[in-house]
DRENTORVO-276313 format. One record per residue (C-alpha): x, y, z. Coordinates in steps of 0.001 Angstrom, whole numbers, plus 500000, padded with zeros to 6 digits. Last residue first. Layout:
XYZ;...
end
This chain:
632162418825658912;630169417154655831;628044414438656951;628841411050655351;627698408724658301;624137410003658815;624127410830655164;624643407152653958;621039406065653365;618785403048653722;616896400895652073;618223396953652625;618071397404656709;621429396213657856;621228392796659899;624812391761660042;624862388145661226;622282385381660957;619484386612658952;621195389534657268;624268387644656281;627475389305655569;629766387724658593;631485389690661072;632736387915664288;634203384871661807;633747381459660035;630192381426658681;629492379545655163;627024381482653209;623701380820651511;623495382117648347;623478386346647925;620834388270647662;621094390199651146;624476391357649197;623464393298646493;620916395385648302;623398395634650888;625368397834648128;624618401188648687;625903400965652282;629246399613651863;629641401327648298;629167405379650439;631389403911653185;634225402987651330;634667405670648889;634658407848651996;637447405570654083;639273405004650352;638997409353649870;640001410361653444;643067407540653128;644720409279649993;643872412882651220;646195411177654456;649140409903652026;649183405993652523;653270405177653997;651677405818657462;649512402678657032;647948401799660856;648410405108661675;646053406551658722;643360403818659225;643066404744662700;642036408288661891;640284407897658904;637987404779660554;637252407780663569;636288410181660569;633868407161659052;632711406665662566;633309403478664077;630991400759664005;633873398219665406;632479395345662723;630947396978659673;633309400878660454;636483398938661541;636438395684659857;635254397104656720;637745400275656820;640282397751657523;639553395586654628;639722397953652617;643034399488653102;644394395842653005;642625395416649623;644092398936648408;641443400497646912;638801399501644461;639123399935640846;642896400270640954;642785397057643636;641021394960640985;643098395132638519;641188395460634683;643729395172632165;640810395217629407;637664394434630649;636004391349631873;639109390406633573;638038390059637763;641335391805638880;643992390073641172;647653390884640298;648987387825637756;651963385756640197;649558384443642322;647612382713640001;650420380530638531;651964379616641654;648731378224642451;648856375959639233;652345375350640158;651291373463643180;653766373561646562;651595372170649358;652907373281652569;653935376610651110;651566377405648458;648515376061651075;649775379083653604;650267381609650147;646509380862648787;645073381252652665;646806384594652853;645644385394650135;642120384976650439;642733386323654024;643298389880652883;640388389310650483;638273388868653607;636334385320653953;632589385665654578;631930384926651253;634288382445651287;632145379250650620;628788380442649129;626786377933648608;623724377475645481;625668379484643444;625007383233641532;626864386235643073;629306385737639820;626171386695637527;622341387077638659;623286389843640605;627106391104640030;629888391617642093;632282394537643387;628885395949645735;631456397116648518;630672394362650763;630585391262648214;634742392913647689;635455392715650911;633828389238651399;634980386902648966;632928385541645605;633184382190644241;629761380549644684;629778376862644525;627030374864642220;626396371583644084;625831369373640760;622800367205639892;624373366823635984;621330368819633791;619768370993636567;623552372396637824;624973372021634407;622013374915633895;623132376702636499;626905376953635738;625735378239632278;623447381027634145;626149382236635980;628816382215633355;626151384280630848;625457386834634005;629334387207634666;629909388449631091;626581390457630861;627774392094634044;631333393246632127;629372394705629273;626725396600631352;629343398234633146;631341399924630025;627907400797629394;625635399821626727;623871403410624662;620715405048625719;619776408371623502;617094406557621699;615757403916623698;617781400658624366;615836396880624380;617665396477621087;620867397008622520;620155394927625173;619756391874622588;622947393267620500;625194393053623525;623156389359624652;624448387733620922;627953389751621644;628071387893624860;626900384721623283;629548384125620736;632343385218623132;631361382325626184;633966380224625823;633801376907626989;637039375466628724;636166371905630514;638068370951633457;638290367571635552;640246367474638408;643160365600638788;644856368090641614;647756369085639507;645758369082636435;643369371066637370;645763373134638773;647576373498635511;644505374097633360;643648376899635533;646693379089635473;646995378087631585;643676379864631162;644678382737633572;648005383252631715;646234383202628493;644040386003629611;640432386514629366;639080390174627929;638188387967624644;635897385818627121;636621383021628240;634106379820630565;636909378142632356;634747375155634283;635400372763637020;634031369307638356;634412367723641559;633943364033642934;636286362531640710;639255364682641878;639428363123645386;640348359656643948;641714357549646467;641014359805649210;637674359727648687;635945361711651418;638881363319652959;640405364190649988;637142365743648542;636615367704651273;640370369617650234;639260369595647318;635942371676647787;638912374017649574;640820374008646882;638447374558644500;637171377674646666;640308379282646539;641514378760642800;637832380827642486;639014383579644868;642398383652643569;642060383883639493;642332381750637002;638430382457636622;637299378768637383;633555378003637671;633431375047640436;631461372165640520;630318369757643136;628854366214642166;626275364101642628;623458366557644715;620079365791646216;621346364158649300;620901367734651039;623193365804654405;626146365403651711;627247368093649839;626096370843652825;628466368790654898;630963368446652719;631181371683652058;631015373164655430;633701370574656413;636129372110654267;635399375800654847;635634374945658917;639077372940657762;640495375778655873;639432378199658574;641106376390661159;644188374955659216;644804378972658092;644268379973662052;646568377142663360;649317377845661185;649581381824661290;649554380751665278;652171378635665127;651919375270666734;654142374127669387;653858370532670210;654396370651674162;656165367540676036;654876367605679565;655274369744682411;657048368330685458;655998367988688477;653824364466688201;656172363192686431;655969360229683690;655528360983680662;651870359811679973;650903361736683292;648778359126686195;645124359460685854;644372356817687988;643128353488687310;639655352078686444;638948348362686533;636249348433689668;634286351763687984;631153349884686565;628132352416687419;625226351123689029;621576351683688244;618117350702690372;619876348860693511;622544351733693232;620193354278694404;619402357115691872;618368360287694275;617564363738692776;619044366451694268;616839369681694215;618725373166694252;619593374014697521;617841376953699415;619282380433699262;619959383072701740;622606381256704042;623482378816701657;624795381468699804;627097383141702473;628888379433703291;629464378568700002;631316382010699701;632945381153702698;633870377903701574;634844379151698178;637537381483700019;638701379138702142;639703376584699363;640682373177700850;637331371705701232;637166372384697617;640468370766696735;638848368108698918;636080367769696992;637817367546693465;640503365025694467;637472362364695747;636101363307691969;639465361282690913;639027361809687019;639663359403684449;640223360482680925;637361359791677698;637521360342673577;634978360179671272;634278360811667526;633082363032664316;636375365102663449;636839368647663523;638227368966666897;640339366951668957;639345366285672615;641201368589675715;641616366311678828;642308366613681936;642898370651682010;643393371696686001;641028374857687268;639221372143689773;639292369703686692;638934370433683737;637688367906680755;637517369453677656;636130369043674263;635939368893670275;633613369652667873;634066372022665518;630318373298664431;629981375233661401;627217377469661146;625882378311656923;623356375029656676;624186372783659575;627929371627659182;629688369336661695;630628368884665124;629141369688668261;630499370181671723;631539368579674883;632400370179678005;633032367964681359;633606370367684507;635042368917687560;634405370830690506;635627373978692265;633076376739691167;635808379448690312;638551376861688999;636081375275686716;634177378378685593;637688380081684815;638822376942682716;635448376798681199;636003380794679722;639661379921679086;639262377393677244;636121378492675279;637842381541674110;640732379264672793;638077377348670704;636662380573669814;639576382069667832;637606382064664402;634000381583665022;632503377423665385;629335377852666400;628656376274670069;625667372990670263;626834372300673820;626245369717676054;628034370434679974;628049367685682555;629133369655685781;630863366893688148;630406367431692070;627224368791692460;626722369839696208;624381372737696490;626986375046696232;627917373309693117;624288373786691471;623849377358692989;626661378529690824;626863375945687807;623073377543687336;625018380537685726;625477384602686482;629117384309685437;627931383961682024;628763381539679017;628286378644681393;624516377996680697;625097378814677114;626048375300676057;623373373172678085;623575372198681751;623939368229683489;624886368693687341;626547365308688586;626547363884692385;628876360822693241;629719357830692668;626812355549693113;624553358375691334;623425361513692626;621558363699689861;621110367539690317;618035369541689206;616597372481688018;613479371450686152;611686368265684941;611338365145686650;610259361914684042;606233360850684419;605321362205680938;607065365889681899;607251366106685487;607899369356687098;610170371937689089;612046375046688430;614253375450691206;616015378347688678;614477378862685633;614064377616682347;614081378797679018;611707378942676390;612461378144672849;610700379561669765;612321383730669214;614546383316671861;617170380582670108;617858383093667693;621933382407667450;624043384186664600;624804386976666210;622515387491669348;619442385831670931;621421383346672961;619374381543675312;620353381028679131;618260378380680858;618515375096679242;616093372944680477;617439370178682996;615552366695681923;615386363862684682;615916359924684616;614786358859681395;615679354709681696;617328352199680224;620170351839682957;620936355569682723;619597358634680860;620013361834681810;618598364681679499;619813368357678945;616884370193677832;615945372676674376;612369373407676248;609398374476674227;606287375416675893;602606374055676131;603117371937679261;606586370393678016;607141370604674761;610407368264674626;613711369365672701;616442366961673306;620644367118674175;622254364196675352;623680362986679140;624392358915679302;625508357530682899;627183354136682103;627119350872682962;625153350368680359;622232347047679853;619592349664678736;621673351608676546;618751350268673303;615961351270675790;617035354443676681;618200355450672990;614563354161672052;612994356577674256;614936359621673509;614306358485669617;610101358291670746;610749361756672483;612294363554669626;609490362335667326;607573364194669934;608972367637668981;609139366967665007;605721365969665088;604951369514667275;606073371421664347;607056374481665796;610903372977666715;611370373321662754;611108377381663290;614988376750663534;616059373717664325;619827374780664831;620748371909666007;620073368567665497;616926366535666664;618504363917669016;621622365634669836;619905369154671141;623100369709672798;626088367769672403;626703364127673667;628065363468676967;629130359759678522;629682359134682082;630918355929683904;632720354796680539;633867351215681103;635541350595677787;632700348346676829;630328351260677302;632000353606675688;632005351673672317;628478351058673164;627385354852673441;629204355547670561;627460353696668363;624536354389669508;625090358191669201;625151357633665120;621716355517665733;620093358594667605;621183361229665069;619347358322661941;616670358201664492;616085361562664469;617088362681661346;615299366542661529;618543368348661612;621610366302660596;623978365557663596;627367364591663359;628399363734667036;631264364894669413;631743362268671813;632977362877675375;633638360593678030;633983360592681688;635889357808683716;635449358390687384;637416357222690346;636285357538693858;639795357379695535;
end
């Protein structure tokens, strides 16, 4: 047996605190330590955080990294362990996110990333450079380049996130050429139904390269991405471990890598394959460590025997619906997002929420509350602050709909109407008419939003509260919002949420958390009430109408006829004139309205199609609608 224990800790980086990302690893790195960790993996680009954005141009901020890299060294120095963490070095004029090993206090090699996502929300092209394979160099003394690492037990290959997401990828050439355990650090975007994507995708890479393949990934909030942590261990095809996500922490199994070459000496068909490479290729560089310079402590480990028992049969399974697993996922993505924005700015004391009555904003608080509960679970309610600013087109039953969940949840509310200084701004604009210009129907219900806006601003300046935009994403992507009014916050937490989901998300946390304020809101049909009787899915369309046309014509970029088509199986009981007007009406406020949109507050990403022009959808602002609105 040649027994290794690898571990994986998910850290909560902050871009640009290098020391204070460096002392969180610390910790970690001695807790493993003591429990005899042979190999320890931190995500990618650890040191400085990740994304850096146009940060990695400062050089200070590059060499900073370096000094932390150093310190990390020194401080592990007396480790039994193998430590692999993400840095950025400049390394003869050129940026390089790397993979570095460190062991027994010192920087033993860096492996640049090679594969850089320039697509959805990643733009790691525009200031990184990537490596190549059998690139070789020193940067400051260290070896630099495509490299394996043998150690006293056995050979690892350290990679970076999107260095597996292709089947053209180092892990290739680096297993053929004898690595035994591939160390991967990863800096992946949480996306709803990635983590099972990742699965399978490093189960595959596992099984097809035949070697133990350690995945760890980051966790936390970095502006709008939201990272979710987590891990795996596979080995040979065979899940060892799989790490929980959303939470800042580490976890380690015990791998037999003695199991994981014979299982390869075992397998004709990567032999042969092995065999025809080697043939036309030359091995990528291994890079000696004798055990006179660094050895691992291994003597106390024991086999990775199953918790119940049998080594044939399966063990117990803790089935989790899948209605239940994608509500906890977003909620807890939302969550963290919050917090995280809350607390790496520094600059705020309190969050605060402008309550309508209605879903979206009921939403939001919950989620902020949800944060809250985590962070002081004592008194989550002191941390959060909302507002029910009236008008005369504002219900009682919203009013009492927000006083009651306030309540519920011990949140503070203050009701201020805002009557007196919507008819003050009505006669303002009316003086600012020229003859033959009158206020429109319009006009009135944007001055409403505008006044709440600015109000929630100006508690902003006066208390040092994180102002939370409101709005959801269907109704953001048909223009159903105002600039300068309910578009206003300084974060916008289900913006890229569909309406669809809004309420699917309010019914989930009905059930497992039964609050009458929620009952409250659900029971009133949603409409924004700054006119009389207003219902939002009259003005509109049908919200699960809509949000199929926006998934299939923003997402699928289907033709407005091919949307028509699929949109009229998918509801048979919607007449088909019914369906050609919504797909038209549709497409004609979709692209009139990314003006409104590209203005919005930073937003929290959860899904494949997100509203943001730098990190998603990137619609030109002036365009036109007659390519798509052609008449047959």
């Amino acid at each position: 047996m040649r027994l290794v224990k690898i571990g994986l800790a998910s850290v909560n980086t902050t871009v640009g605190a290098t020391q204070g990302n460096v002392e969180r690893a610390l910790r970690f790195a001695k807790e493993m330590a003591a429990a005899d960790v042979t190999v320890a993996a931190y995500p990618e680009q650890m040191i400085g955080g990740y994304p850096p954005e146009d940060l990695i141009q400062w050089q200070g901020f590059v060499e900073d990294q370096w000094r932390a890299l150093q310190h990390f060294a020194k401080e592990t120095k007396s480790h039994p362990t193998v430590h692999v963490l993400g840095v950025a070095v400049l390394h003869e004029g050129l940026r390089y996110g790397c993979a570095a090993i460190v062991a027994g206090g010192e920087i033993r090699g860096l492996v640049p990333k090679e594969k850089l996502p320039t697509y959805s929300i990643y733009y790691e092209g525009r200031t990184f450079s990537r490596g190549f394979p059998y690139q070789l160099g020193e940067h400051r003394g260290v070896p630099f380049g495509d490299l394996i690492f043998r150690f006293d037990f056995g050979v690892i290959a350290p990679e970076v996130c999107e260095d597996a997401w292709t089947t053209d990828c180092p892990m290739r050439r680096r297993t053929y050429s004898g690595a035994e355990l591939v160390v991967n650090i990863s800096g992946s975007a949480f996306r709803v139904g990635t983590d099972q994507t990742r699965r399978e995708m490093l189960i595959t890479r596992a099984g097809d390269h035949q070697c133990t393949l350690a995945y760890v990934n980051l966790v936390g909030g970095n502006d709008g991405l939201l990272f979710d942590g987590g891990g795996f261990v596979f080995q040979n095809g065979k899940l060892m471990l799989d790490v929980a996500r959303w939470r800042e922490g580490w976890e380690a199994t015990t791998v037999d890598l003695d199991r994981t070459m014979r299982l390869r000496s075992e397998n004709t068909t990567w032999r042969m394959d092995h065999t025809a490479w080697a043939a036309s290729h030359e091995p990528v560089p291994t890079l000696d460590i004798p055990a006179s310079e660094f050895r691992t402590r291994r003597e106390k480990l024991t086999y990775p025997v199953p918790a119940h028992g049998s080594f044939f049969l399966p063990g117990p399974e803790k089935h989790v619906p899948a209605r239940t697993r994608y509500c906890e996922d977003v909620l807890d993505a939302l969550a963290m997002g919050v917090g995280d924005y809350f607390e790496k700015n520094r600059v705020f004391k309190t969050v605060g929420v402008a309550l309508s009555g209605g879903r979206d904003s009921l939403l939001t608080l919950l989620v902020a509350h949800r944060w809250a509960t985590r962070k002081k679970p004592e008194a989550p309610g002191s941390l959060l602050r909302a507002f029910y600013m009236p008008s005369r087109y504002s219900s009682a039953e919203t009013e009492k709909a927000a006083r009651t969940v306030c309540d519920e949840l011990g949140v503070p509310l203050r009701v201020v109407s805002i009557d007196a200084a919507f008819e003050r701004e009505l006669e303002a604009v009316r003086a600012m008419l020229q003859p033959g210009e009158a206020l429109t129907q319009l006009t009135e219900q944007n001055v409403q939003a505008r006044i709440r806006g600015q109000r929630m601003w100006s508690w902003s300046n006066s208390s040092g509260g994180l102002f939370l935009q409101t709005g959801n994403m269907s109704e953001r992507a048909v223009g159903y919002t105002t600039v300068g009014g309910d578009l206003e916050g300084a974060l916008a937490v289900i913006a890229n949420v569909p309406k669809t989901v809004v309420m699917v998300l309010l019914d989930y946390l009905q059930e497992v958390h039964p609050l009458e304020g929620i009952r409250l809101v659900l029971q009133k049909p949603p409409g924004p009430e700054l006119a009389p009787n207003q219902v939002g899915e009259e003005e509109l369309m049908p919200f699960r109408v809509l949000d199929a046309c926006f998934h299939l014509f923003a997402d699928e970029k289907l033709l407005p006829d091919e949307v028509e088509r699929v949109v009229g199986s998918m509801f048979p009981d919607v007449s088909p004139e019914a369906v050609h007007g919504y797909v038209t009406k549709f497409v004609r406020l979709f692209l009139s309205s990314i003006y409104k949109w590209v203005q919005a507050p930073l937003s929290l990403h959860i899904g494949n199609l997100d509203l943001d022009r730098e990190r998603a959808l990137q619609l030109p602002v002036v365009t036109h609608a007659e390519w798509a609105l052609k008449k047959k």
